[in-house]
PyMOL Python script that loads the backbone (N, CA, C, O; Angstrom):
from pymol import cmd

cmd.read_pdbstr("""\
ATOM      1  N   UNK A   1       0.849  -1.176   0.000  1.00  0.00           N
ATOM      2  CA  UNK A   1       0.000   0.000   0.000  1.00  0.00           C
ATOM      3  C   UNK A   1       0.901   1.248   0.000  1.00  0.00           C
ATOM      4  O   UNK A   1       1.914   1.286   0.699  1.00  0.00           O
ATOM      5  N   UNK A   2       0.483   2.378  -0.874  1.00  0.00           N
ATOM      6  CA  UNK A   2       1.167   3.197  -0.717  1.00  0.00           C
ATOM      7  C   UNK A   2       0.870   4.419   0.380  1.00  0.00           C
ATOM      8  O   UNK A   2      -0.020   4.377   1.229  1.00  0.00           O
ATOM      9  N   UNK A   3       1.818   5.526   0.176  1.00  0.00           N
ATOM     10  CA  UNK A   3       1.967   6.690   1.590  1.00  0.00           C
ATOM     11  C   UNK A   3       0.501   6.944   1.066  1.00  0.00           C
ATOM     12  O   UNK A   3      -0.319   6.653   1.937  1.00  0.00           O
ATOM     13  N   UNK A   4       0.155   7.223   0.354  1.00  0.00           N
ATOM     14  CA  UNK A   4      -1.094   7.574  -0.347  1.00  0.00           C
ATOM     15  C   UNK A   4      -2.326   7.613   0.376  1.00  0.00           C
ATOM     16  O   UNK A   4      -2.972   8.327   1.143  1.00  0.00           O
ATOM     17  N   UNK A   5      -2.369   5.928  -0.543  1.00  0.00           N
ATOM     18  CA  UNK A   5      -3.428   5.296   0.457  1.00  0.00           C
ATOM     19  C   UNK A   5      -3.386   5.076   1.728  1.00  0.00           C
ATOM     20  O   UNK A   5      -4.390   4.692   2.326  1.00  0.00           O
ATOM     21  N   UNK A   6      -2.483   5.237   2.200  1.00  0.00           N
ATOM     22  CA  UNK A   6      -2.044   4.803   4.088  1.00  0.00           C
ATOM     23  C   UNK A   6      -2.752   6.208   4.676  1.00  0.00           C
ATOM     24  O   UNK A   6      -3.465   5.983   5.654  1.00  0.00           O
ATOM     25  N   UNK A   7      -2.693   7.570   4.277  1.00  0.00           N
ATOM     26  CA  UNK A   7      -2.668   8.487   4.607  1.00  0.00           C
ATOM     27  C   UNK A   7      -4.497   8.793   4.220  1.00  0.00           C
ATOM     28  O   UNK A   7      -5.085   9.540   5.001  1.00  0.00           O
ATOM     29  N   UNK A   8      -5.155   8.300   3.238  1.00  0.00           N
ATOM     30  CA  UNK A   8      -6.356   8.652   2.943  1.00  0.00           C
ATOM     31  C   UNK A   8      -7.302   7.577   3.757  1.00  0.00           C
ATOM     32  O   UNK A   8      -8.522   7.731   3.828  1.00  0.00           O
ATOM     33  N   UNK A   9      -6.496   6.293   4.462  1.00  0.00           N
ATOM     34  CA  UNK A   9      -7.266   5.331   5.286  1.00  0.00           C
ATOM     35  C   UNK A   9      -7.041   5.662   6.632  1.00  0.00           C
ATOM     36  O   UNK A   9      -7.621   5.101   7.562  1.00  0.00           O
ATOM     37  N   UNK A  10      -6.152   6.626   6.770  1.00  0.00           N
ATOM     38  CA  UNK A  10      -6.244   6.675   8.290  1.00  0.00           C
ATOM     39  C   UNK A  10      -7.295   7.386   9.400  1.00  0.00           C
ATOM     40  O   UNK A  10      -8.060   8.326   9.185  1.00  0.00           O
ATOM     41  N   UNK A  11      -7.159   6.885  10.246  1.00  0.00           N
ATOM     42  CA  UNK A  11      -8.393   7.370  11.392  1.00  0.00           C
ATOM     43  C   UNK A  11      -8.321   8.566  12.191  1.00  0.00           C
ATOM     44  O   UNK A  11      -8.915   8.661  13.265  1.00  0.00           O
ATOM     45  N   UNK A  12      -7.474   9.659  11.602  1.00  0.00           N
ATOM     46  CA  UNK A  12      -6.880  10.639  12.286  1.00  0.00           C
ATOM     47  C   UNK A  12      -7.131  11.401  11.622  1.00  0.00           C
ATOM     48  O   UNK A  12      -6.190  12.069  11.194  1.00  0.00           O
ATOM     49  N   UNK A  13      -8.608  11.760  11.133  1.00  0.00           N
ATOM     50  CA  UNK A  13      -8.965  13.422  10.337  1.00  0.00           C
ATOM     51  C   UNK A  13     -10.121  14.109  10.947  1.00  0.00           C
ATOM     52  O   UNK A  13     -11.109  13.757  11.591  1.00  0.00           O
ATOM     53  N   UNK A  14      -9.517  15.484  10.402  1.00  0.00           N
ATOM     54  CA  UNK A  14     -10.363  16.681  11.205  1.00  0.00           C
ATOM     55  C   UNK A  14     -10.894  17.425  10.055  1.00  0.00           C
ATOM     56  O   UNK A  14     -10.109  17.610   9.125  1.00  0.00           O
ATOM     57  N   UNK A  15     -12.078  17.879   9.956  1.00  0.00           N
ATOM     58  CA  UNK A  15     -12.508  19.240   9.245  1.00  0.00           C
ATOM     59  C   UNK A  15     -12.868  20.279  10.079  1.00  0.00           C
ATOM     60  O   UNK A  15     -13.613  20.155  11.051  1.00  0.00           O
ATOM     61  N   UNK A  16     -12.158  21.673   9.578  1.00  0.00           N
ATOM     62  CA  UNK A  16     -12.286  22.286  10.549  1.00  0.00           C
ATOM     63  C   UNK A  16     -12.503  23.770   9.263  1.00  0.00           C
ATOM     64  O   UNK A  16     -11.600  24.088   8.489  1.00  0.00           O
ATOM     65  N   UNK A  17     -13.540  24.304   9.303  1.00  0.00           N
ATOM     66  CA  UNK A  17     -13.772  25.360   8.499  1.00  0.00           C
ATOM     67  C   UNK A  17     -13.050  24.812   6.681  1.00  0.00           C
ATOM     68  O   UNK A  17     -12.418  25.396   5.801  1.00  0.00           O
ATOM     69  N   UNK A  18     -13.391  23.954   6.793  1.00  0.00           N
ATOM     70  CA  UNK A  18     -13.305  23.170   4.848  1.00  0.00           C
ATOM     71  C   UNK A  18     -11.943  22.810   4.745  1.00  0.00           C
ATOM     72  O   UNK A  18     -11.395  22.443   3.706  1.00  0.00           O
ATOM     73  N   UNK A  19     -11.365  22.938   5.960  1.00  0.00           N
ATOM     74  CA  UNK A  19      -9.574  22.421   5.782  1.00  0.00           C
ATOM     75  C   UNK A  19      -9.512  21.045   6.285  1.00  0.00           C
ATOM     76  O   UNK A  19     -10.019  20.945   7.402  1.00  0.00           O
ATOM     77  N   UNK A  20      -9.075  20.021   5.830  1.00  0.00           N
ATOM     78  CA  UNK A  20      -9.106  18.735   6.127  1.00  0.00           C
ATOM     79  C   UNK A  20      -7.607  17.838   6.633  1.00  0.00           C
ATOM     80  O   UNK A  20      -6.758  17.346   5.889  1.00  0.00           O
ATOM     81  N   UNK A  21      -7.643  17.838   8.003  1.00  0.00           N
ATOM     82  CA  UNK A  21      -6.069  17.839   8.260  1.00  0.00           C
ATOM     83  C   UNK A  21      -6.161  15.954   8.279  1.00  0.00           C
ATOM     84  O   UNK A  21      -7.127  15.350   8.744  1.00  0.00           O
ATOM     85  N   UNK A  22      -5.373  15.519   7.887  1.00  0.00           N
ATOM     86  CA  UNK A  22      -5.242  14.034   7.866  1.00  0.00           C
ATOM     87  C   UNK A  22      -3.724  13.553   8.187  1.00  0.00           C
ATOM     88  O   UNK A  22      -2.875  13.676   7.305  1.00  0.00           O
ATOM     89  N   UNK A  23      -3.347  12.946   9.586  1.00  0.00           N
ATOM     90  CA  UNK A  23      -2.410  12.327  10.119  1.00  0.00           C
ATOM     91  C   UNK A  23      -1.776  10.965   9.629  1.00  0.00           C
ATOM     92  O   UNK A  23      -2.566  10.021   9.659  1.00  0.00           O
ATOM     93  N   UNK A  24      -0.616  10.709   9.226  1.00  0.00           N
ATOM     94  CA  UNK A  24      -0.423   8.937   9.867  1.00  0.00           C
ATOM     95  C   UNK A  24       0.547   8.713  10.520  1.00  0.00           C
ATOM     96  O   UNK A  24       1.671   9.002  10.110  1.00  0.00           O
ATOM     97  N   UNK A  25       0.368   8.253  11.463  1.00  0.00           N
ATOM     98  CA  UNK A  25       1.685   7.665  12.175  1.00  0.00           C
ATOM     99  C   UNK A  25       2.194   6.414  11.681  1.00  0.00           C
ATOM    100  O   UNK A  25       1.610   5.428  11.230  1.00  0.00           O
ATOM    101  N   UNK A  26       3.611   6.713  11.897  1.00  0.00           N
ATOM    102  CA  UNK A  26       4.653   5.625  11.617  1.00  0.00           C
ATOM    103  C   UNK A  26       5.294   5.303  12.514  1.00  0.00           C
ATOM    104  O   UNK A  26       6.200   6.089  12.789  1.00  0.00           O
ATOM    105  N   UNK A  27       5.143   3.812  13.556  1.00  0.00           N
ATOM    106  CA  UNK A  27       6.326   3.590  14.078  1.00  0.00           C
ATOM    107  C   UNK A  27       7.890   3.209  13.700  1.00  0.00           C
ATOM    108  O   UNK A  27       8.183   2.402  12.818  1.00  0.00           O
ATOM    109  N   UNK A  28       8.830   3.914  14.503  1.00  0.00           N
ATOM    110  CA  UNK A  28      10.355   3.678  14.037  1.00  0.00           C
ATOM    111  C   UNK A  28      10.884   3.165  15.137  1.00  0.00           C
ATOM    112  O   UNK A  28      11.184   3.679  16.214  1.00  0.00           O
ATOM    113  N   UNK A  29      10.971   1.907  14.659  1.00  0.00           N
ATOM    114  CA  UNK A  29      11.441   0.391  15.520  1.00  0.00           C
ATOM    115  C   UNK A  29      12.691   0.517  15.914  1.00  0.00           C
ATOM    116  O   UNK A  29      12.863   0.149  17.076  1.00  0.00           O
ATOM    117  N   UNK A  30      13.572   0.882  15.396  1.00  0.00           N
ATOM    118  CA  UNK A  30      14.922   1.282  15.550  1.00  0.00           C
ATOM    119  C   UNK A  30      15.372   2.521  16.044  1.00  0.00           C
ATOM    120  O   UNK A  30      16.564   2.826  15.999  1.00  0.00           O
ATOM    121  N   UNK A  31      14.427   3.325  16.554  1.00  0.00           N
ATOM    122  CA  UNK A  31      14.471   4.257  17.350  1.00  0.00           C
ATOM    123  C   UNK A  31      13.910   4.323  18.725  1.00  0.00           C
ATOM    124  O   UNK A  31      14.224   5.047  19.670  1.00  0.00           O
ATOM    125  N   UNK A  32      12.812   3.197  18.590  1.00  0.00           N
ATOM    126  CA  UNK A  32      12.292   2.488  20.115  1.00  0.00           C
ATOM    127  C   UNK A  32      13.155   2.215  20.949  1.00  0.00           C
ATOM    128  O   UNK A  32      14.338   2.279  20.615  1.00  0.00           O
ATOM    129  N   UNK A  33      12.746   1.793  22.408  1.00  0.00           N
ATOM    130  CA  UNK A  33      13.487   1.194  23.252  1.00  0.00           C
ATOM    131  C   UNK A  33      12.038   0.323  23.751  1.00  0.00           C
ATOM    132  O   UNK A  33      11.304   0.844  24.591  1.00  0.00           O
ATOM    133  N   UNK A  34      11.668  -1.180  23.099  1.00  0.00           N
ATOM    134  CA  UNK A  34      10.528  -1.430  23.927  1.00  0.00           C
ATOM    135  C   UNK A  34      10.340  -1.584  25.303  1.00  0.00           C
ATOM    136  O   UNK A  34       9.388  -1.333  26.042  1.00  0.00           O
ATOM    137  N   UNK A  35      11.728  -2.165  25.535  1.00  0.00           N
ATOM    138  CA  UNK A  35      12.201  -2.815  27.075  1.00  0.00           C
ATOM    139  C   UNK A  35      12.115  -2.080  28.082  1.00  0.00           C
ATOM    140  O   UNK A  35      11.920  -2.525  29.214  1.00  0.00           O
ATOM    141  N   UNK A  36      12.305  -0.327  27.681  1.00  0.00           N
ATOM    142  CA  UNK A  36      11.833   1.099  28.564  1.00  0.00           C
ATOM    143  C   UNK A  36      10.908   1.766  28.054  1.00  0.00           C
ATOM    144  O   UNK A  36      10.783   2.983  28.190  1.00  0.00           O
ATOM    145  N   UNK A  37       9.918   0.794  27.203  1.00  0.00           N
ATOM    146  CA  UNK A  37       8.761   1.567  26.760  1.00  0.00           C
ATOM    147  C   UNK A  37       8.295   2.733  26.579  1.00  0.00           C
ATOM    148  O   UNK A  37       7.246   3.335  26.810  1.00  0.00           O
ATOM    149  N   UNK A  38       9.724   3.019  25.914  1.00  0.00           N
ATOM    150  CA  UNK A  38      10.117   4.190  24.818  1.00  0.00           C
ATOM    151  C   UNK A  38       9.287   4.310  23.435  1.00  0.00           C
ATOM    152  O   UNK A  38       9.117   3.095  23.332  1.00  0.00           O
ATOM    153  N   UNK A  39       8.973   4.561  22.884  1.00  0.00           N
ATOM    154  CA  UNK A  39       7.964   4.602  21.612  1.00  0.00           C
ATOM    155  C   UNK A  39       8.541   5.695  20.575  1.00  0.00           C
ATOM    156  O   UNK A  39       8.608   6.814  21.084  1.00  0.00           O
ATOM    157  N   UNK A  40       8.969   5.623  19.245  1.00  0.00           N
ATOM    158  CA  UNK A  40       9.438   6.863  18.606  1.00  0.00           C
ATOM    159  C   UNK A  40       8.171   6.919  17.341  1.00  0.00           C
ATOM    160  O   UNK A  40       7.619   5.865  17.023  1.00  0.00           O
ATOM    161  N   UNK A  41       7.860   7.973  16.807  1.00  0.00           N
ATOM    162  CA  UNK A  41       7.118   7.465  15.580  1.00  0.00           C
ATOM    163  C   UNK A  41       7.368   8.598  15.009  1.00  0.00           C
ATOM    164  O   UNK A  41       7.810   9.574  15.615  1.00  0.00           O
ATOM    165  N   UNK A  42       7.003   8.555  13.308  1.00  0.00           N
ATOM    166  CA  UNK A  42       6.926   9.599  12.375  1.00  0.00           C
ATOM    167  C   UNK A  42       5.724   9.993  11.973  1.00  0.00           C
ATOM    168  O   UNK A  42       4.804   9.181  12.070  1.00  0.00           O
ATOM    169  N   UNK A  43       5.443  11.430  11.390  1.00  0.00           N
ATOM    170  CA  UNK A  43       4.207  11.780  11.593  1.00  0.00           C
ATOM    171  C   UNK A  43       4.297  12.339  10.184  1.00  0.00           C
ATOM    172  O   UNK A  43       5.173  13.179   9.978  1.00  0.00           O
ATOM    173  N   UNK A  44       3.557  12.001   9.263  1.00  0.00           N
ATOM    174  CA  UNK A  44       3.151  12.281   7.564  1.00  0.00           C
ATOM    175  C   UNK A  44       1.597  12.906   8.014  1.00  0.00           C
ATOM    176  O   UNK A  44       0.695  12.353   8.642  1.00  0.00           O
ATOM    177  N   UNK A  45       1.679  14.340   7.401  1.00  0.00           N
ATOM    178  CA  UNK A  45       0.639  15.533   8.303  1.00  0.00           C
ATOM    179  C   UNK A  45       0.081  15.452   6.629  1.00  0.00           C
ATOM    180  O   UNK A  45       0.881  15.020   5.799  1.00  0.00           O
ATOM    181  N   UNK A  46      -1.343  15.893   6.166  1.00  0.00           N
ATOM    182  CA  UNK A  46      -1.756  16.493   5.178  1.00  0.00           C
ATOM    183  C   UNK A  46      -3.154  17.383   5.296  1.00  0.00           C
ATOM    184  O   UNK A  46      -4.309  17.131   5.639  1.00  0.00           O
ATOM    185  N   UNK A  47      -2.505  18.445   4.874  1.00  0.00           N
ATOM    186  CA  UNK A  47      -3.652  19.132   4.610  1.00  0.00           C
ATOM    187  C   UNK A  47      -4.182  19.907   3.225  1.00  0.00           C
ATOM    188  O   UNK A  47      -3.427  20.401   2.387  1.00  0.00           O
ATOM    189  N   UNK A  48      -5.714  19.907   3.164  1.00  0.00           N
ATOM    190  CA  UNK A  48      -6.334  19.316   2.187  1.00  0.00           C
ATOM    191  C   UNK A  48      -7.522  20.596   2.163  1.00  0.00           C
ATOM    192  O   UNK A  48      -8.379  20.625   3.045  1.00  0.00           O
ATOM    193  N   UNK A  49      -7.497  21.245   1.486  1.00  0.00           N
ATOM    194  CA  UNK A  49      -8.010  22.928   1.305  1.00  0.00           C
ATOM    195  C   UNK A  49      -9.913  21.936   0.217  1.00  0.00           C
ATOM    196  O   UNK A  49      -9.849  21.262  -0.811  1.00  0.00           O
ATOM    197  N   UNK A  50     -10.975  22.221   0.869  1.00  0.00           N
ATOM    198  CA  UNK A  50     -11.991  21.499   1.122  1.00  0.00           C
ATOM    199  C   UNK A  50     -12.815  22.322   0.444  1.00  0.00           C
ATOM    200  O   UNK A  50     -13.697  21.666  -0.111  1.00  0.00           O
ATOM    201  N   UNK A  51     -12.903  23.503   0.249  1.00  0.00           N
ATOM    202  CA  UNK A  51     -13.508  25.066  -0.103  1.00  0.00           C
ATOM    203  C   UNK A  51     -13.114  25.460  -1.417  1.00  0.00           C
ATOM    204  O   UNK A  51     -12.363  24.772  -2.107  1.00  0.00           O
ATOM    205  N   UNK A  52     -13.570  26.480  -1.759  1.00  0.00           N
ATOM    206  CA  UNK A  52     -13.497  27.238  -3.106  1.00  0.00           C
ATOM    207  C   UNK A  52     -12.324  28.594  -2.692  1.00  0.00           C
ATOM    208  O   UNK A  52     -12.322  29.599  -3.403  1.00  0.00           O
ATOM    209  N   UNK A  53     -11.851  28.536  -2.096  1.00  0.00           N
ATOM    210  CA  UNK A  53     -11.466  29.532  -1.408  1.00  0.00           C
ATOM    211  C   UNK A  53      -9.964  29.982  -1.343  1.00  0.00           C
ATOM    212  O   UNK A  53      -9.748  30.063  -0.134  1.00  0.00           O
ATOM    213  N   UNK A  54      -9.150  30.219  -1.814  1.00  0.00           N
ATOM    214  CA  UNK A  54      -7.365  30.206  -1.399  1.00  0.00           C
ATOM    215  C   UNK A  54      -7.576  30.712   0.450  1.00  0.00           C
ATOM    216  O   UNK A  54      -8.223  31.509   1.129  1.00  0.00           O
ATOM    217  N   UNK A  55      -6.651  29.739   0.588  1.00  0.00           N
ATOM    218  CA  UNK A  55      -6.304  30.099   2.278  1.00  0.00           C
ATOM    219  C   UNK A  55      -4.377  29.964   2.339  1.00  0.00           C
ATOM    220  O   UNK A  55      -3.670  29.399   1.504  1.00  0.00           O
ATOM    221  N   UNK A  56      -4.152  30.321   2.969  1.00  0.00           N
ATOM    222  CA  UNK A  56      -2.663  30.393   3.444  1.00  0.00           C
ATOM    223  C   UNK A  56      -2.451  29.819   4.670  1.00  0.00           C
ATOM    224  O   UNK A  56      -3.137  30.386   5.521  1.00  0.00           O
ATOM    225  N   UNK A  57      -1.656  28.754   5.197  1.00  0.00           N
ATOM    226  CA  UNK A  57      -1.366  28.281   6.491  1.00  0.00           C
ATOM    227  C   UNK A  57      -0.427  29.724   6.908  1.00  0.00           C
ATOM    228  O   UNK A  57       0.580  30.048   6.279  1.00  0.00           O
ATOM    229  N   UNK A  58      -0.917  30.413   7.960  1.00  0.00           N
ATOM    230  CA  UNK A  58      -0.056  31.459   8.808  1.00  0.00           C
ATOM    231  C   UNK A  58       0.906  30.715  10.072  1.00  0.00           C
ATOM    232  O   UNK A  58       2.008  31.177  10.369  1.00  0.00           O
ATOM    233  N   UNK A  59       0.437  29.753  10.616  1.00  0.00           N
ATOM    234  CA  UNK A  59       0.689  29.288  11.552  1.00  0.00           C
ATOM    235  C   UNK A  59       0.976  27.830  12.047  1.00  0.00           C
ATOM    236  O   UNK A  59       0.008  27.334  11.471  1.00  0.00           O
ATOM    237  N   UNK A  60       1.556  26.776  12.664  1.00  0.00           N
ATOM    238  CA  UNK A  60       0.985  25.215  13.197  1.00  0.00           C
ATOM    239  C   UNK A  60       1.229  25.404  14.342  1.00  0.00           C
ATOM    240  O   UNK A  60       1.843  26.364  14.807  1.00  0.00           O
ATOM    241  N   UNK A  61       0.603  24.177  15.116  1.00  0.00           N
ATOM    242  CA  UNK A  61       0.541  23.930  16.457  1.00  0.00           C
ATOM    243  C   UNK A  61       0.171  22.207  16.611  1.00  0.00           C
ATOM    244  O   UNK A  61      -0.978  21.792  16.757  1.00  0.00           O
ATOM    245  N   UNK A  62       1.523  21.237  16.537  1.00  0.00           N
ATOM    246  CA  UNK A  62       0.292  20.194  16.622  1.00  0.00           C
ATOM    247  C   UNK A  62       0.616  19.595  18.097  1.00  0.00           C
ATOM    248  O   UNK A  62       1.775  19.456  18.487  1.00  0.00           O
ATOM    249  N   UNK A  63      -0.445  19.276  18.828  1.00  0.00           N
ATOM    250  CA  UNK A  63      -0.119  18.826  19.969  1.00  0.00           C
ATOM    251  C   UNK A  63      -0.059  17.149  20.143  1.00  0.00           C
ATOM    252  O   UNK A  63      -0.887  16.469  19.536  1.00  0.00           O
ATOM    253  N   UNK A  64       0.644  16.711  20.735  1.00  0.00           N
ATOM    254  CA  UNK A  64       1.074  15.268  20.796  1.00  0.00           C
ATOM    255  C   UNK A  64       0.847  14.640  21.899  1.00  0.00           C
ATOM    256  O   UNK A  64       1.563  14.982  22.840  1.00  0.00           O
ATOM    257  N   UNK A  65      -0.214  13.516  22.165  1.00  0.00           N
ATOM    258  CA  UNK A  65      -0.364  13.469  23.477  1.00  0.00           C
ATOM    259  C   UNK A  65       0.043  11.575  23.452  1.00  0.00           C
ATOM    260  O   UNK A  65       0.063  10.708  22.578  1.00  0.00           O
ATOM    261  N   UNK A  66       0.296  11.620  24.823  1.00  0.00           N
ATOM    262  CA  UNK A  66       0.673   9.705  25.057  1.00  0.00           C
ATOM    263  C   UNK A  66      -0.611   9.151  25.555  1.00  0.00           C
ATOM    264  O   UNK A  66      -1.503   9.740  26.165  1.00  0.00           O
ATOM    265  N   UNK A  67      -0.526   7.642  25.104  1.00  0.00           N
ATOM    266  CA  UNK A  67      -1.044   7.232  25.110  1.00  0.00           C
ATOM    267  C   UNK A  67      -1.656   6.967  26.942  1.00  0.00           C
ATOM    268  O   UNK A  67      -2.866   6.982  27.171  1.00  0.00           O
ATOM    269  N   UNK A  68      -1.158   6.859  27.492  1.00  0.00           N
ATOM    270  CA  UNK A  68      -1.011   6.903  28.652  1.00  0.00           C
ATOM    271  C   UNK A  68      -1.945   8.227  29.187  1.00  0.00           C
ATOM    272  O   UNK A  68      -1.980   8.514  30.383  1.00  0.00           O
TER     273      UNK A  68
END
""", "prot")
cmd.dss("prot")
cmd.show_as("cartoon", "prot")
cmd.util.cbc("prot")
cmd.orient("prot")
């Protein structure tokens, strides 16, 4: 499967005023430590302009929370 499709199946989207932000996480195994249940992952962000409208990103903020 590609980044593509990985990114258009994932369960991590928001619409928020016609902007459509869509997440995927990637775990990186080789950056883990499972044994200190360390966790590393990569984050492939897209956003997806939903409207008729030109908009400009001015700003990000993404917040990251544990699972825990």
């Amino acid at each position: 499967m590609t980044e593509q499709e990985l990114i258009e199946r994932t369960p991590y989207k928001e619409v928020t005023n016609k902007i459509k932000v869509s997440v995927l996480p990637v775990p990186l195994e080789e950056s883990s430590d499972l044994s200190r249940h360390v966790y590393t992952f990569s984050y492939t962000v897209r956003l997806e302009n939903l409207g008729e409208e030109t908009v400009q990103l001015l700003e990000r903020y993404w917040p990251v929370f544990s699972g825990d």
